[in-house]
C-alpha positions in Angstrom: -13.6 -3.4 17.7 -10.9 -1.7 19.2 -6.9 -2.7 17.5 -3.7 -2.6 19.2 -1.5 0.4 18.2 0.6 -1.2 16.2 -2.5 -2.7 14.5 -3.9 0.8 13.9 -0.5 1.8 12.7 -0.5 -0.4 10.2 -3.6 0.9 9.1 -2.9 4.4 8.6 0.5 3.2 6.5 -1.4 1.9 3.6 -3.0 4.3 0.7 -6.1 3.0 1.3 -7.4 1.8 4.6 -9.6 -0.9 4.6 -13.5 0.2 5.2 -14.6 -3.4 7.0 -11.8 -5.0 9.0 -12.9 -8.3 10.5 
């Protein structure tokens, strides 16, 4: 599953990145 920048931006923002994205 490949996310949009911003999408993986978000990700990396948070203290925790979610493990299973669906």
């Amino acid at each position: 599953m490949i996310l949009p920048s911003s999408e993986i931006t978000h990700w990396m923002q948070l203290p925790e990145p979610p493990q299973e994205v669906e």
